[in-house]
KOLVONU-388118 format. One record per residue: x, z, y of N, C-alpha, C, O in turn; residue in one letter; residue number from 1. Coordinates in steps of 0.05 Angstrom, whole numbers, plus 32768, in hexadecimal, padded with zeros to 4 digits. Layout:
# KOLVONU-388118
X|Z|Y|X|Z|Y|X|Z|Y|X|Z|Y|A|NUM
...
END
This chain:
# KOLVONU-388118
8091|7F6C|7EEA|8099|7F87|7EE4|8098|7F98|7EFE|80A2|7F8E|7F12|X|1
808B|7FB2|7EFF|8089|7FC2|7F1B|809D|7FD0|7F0C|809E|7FD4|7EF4|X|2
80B0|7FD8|7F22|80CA|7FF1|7F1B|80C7|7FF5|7F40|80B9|7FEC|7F52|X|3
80DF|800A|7F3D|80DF|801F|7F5A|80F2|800D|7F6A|8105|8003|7F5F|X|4
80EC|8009|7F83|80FA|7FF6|7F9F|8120|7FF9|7F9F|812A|800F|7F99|X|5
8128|7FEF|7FA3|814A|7FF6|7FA0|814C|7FE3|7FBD|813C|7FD2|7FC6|X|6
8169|7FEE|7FC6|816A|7FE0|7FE1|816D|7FCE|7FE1|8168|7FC3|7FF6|X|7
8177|7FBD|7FCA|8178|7FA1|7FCE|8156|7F88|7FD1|8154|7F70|7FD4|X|8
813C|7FA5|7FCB|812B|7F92|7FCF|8121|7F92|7FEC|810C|7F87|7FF4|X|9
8130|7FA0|7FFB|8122|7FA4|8017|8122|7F86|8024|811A|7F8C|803A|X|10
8124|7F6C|8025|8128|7F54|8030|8112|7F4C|8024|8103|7F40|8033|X|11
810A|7F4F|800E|80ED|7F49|8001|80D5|7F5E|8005|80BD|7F59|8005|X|12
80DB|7F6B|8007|80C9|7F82|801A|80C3|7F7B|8033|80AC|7F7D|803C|X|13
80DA|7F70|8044|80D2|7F6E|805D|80BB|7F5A|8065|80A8|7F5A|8074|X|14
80C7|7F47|8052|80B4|7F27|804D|808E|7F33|8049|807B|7F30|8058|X|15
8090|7F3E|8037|8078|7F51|802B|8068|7F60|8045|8052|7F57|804D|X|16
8072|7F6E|804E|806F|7F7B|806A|8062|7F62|8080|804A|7F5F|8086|X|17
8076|7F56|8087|806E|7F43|809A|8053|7F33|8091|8042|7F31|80A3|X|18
804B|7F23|806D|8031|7F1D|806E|8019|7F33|8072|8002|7F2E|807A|X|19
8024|7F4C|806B|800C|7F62|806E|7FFF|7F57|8090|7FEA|7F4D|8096|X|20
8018|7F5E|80A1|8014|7F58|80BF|8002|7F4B|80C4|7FEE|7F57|80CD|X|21
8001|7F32|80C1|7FFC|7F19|80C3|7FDE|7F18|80BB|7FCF|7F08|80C4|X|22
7FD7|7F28|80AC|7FBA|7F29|809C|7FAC|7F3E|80AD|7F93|7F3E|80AF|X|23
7FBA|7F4D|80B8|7FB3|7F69|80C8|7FB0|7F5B|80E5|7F9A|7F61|80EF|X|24
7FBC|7F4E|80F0|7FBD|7F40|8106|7FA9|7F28|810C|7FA0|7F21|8122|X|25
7FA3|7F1E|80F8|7F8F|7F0A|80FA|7F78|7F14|80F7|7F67|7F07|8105|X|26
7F6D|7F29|80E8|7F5B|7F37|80E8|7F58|7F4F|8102|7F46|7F5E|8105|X|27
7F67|7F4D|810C|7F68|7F62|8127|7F7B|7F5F|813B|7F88|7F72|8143|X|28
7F7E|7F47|8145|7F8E|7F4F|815B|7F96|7F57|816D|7FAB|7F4F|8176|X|29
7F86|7F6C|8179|7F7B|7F80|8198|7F93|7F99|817D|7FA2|7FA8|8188|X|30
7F93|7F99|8167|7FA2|7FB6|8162|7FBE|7FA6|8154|7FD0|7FA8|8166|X|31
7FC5|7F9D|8145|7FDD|7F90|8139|7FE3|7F7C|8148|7FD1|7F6F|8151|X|32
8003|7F75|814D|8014|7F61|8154|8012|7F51|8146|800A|7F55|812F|X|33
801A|7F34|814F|8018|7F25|8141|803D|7F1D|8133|8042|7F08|8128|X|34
8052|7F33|8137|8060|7F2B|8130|806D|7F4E|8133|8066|7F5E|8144|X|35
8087|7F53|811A|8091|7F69|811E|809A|7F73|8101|8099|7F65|80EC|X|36
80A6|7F93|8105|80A5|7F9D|80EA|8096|7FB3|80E5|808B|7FBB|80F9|X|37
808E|7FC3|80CD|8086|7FD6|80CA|809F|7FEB|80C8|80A8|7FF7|80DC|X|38
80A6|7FED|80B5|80D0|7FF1|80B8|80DD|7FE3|80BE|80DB|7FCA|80BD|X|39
80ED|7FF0|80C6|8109|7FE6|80C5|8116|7FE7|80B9|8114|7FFD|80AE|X|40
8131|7FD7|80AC|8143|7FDA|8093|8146|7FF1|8092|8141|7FFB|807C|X|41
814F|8001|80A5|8159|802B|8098|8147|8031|809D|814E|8048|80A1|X|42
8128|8032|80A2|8119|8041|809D|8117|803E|807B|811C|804E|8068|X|43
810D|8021|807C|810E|801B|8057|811F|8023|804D|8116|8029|8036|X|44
813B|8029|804F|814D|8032|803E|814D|8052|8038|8151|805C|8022|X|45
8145|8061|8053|813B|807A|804D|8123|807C|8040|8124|808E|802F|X|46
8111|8073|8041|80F7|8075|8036|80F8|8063|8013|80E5|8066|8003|X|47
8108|8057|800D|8110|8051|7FF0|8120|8067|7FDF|8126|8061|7FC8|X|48
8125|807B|7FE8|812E|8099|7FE6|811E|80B0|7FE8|8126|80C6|7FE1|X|49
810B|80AD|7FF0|80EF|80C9|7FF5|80E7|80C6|7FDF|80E6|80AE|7FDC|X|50
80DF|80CF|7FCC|80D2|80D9|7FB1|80BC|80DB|7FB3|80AC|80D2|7FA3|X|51
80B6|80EC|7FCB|8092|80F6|7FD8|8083|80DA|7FDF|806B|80D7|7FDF|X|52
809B|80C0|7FE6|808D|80A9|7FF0|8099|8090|7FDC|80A4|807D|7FE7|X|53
8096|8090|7FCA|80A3|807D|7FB9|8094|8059|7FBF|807E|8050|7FC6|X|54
80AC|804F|7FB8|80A3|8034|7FBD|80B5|801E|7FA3|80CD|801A|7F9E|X|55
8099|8013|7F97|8097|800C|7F85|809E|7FE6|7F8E|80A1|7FDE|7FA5|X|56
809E|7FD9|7F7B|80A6|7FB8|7F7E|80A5|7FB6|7F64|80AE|7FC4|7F52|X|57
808F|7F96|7F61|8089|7F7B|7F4D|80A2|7F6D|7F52|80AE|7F68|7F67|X|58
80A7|7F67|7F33|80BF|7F59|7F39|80BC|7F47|7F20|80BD|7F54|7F0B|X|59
80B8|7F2D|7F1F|80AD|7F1A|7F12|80C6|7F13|7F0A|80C2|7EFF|7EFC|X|60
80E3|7F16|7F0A|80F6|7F1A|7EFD|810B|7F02|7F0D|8123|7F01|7F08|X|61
80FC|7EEB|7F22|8108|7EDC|7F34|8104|7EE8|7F50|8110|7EDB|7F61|X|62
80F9|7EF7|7F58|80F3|7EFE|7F6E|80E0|7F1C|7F6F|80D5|7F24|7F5B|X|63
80DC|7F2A|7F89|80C8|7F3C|7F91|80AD|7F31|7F97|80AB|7F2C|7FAF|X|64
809C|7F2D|7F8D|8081|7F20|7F95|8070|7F38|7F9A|805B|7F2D|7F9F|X|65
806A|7F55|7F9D|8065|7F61|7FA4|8060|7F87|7FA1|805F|7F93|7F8C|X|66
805F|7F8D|7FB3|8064|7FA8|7FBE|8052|7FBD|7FC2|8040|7FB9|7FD3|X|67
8054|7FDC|7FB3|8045|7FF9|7FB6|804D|8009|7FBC|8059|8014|7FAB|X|68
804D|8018|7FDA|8051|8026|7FEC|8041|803E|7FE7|802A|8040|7FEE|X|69
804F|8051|7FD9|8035|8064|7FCC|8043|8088|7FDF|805B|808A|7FE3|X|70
8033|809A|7FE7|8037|80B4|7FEF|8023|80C1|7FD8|800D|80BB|7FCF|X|71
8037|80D4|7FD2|8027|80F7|7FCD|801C|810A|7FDD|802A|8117|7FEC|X|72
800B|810C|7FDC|8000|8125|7FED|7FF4|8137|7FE3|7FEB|8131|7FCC|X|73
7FEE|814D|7FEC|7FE8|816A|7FEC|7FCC|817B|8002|7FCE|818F|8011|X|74
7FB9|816C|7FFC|7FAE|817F|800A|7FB0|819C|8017|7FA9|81AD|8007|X|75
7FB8|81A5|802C|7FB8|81C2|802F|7FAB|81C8|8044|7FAB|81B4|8052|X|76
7F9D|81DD|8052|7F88|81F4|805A|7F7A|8208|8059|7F77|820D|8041|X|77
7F6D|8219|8066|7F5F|822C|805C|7F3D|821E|8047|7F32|8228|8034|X|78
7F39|820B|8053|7F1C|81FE|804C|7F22|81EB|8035|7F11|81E2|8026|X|79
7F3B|81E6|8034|7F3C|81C3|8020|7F3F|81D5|8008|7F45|81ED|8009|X|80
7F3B|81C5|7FEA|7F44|81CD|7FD0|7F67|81C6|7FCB|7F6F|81B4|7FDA|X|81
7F74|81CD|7FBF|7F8A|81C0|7FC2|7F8D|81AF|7FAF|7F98|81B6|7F9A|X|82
7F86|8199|7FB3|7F86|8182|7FAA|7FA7|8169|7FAC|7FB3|8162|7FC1|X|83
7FAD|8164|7F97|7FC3|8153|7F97|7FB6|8136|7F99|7FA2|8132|7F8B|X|84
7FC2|811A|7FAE|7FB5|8101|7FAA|7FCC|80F1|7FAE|7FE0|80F8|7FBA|X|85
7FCA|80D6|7FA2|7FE2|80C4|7FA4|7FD1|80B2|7FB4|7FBB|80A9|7FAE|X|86
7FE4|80AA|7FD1|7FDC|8099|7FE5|7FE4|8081|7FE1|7FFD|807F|7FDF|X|87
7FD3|8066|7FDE|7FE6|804B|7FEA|7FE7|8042|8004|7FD6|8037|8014|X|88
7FF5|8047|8005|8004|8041|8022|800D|8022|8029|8016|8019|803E|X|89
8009|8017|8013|8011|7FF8|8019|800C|7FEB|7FFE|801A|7FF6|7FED|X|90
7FFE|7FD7|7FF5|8003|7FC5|7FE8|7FFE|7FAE|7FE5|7FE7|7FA6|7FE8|X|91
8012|7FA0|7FDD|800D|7F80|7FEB|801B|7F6F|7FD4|8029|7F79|7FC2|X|92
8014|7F59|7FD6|8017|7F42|7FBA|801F|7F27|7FD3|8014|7F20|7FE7|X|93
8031|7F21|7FC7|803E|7F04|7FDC|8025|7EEE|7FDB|801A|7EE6|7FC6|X|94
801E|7EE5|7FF8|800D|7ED3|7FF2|8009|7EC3|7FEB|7FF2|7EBB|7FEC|X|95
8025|7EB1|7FDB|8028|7E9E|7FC5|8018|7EA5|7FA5|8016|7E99|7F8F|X|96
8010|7EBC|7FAF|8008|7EC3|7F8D|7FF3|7EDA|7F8E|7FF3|7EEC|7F7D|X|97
7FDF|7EDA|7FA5|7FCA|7EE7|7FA4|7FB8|7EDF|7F93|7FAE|7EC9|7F97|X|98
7FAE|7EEF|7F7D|7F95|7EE6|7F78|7F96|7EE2|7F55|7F83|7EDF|7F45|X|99
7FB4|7EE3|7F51|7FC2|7EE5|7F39|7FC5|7EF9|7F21|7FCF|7EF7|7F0B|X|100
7FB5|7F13|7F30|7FBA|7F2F|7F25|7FC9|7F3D|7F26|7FC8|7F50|7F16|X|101
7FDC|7F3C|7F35|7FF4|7F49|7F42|7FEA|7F61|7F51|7FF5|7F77|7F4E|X|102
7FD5|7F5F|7F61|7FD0|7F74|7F6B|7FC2|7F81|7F5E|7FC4|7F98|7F66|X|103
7FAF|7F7F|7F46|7FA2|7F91|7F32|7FBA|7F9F|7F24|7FBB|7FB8|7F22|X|104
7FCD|7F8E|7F1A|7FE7|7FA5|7F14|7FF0|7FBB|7F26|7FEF|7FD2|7F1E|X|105
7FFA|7FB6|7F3E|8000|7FC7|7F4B|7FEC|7FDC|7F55|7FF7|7FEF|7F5E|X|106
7FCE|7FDD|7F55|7FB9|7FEF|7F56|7FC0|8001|7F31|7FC8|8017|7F2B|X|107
7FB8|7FEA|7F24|7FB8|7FF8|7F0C|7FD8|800C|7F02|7FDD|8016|7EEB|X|108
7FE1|800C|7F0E|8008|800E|7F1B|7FFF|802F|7F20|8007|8041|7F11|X|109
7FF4|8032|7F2F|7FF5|8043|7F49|7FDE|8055|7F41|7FDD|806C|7F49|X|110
7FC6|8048|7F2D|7FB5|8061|7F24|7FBE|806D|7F0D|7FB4|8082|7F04|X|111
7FD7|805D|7F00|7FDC|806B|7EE4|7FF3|808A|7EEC|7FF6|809F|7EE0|X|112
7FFE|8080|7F04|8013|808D|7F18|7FFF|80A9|7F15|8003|80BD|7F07|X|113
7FE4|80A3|7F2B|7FDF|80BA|7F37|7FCF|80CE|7F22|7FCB|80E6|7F25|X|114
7FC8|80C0|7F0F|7FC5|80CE|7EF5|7FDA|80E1|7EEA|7FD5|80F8|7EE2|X|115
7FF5|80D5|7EEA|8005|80E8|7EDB|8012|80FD|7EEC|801B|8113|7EE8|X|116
800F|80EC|7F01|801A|8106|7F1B|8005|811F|7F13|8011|8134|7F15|X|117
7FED|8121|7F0B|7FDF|812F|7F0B|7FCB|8136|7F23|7FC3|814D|7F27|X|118
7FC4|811E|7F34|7FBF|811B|7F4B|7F99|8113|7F4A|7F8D|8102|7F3D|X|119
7F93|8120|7F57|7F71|8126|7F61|7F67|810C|7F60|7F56|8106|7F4F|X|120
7F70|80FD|7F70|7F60|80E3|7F77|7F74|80CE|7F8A|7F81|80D8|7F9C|X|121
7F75|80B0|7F85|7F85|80A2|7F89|7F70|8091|7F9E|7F5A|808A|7F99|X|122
7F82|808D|7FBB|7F7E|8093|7FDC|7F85|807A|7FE4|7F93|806C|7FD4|X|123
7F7E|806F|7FFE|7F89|805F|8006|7F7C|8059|8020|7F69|8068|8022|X|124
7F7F|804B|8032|7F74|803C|804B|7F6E|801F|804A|7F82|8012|8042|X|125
7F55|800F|8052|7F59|7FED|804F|7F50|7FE8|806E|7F48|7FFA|807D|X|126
7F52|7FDC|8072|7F42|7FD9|8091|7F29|7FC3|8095|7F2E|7FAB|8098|X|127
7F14|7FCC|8094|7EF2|7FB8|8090|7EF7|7F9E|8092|7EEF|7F8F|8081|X|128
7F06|7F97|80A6|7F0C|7F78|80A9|7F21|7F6A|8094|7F21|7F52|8092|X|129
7F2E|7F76|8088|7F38|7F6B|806F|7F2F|7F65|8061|7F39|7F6B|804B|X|130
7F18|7F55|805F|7EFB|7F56|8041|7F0B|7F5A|802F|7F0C|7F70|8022|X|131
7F1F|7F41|8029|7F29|7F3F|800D|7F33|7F56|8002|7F2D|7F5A|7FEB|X|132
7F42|7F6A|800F|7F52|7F80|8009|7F3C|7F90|7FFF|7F3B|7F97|7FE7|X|133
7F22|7F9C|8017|7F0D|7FAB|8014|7F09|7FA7|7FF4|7F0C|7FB9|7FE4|X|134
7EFC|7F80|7FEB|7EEA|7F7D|7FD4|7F00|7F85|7FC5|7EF8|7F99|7FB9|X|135
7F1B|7F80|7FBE|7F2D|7F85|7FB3|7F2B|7FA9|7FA9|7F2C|7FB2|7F92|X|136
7F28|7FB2|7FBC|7F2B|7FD4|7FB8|7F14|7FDB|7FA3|7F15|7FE7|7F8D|X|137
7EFC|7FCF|7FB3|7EE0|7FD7|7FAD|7ED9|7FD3|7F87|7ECC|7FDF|7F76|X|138
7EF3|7FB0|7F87|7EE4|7FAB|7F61|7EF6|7FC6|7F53|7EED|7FD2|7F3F|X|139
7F0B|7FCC|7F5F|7F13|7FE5|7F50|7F0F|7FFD|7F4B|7F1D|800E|7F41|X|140
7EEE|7FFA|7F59|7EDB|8017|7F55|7EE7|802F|7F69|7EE8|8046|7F63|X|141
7EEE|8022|7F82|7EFA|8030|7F9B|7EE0|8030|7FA6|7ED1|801D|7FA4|X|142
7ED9|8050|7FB6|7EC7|8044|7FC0|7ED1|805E|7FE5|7EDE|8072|7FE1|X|143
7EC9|8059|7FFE|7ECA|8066|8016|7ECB|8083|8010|7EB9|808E|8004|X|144
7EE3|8092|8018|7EEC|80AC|8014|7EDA|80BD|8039|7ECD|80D1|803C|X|145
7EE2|80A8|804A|7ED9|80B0|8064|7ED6|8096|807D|7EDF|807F|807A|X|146
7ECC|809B|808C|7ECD|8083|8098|7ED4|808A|80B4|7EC7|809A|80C2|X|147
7EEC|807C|80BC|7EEE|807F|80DA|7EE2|8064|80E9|7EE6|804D|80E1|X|148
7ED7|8069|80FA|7EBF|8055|810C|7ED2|8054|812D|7EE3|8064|8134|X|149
7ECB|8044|8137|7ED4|803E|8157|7EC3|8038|8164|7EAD|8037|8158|X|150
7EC2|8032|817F|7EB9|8022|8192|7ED2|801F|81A4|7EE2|8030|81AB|X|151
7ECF|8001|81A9|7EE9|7FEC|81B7|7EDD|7FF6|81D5|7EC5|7FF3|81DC|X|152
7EF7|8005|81E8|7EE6|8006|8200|7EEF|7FEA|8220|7EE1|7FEA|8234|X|153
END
């Protein structure tokens, strides 16, 4: 069942958080730690209260097995259309149970969301070295909004 985060799931959030790390870290270690948080308990507790940043939780009815970190946004400028988009900002499936369809729910979660929001187009960031995440995005007919490029100096 996905329903909205309550404070009592922040300890399973955190767990959630830390494998994101860990996947981010092994795939890049010159930019991610290999150890840390993204929040902190009162950040999460404030941010389980933002409406504009809602955060969603799988809850298989024994536990949190995984988590959608979603923003609203608003395009605004003189050049942009004003376009409404729902961002994911995080989502992650416990690695005990990748691969299970958990994370197709929580996509399929999050486009039915940005549908009713009445929202332009449903957004997100993966980072190239994540294949799995990338192919993940890609079977769901995601395809590169923009591309930011580097050189390591």
């Amino acid at each position: 069942m996905i329903r909205r985060a309550t404070l009592e799931d922040i300890p399973a959030i955190q767990i959630l958080l830390a494998q994101i790390l860990v996947v981010h870290h092994e795939a890049r270690p010159d930019i991610f730690k290999g150890s840390g948080c993204k929040f902190t308990d009162e950040e999460l507790e404030h941010l389980l209260t933002d409406d504009t940043k809602p955060v969603y939780v799988y809850d298989n009815g024994k536990a949190v097995i995984g988590h959608l970190f979603l923003e609203i946004r608003e395009a605004k400028g003189a050049v942009l259309e004003p376009v409404k988009s729902l961002f994911i900002d995080d989502l992650c499936v416990d690695q005990d149970v990748r691969g299970s369809g958990i994370g197709q729910e929580l996509y399929s979660f999050a486009l039915a969301y940005a549908k009713e929001l009445g929202c332009y187009h449903l957004t997100l960031n993966v980072w190239n070295d994540n294949v799995s995440a990338l192919r993940f995005y890609q079977k769901q007919g995601m395809k590169p909004l923009h591309t930011e490029m580097e050189i390591i100096l």
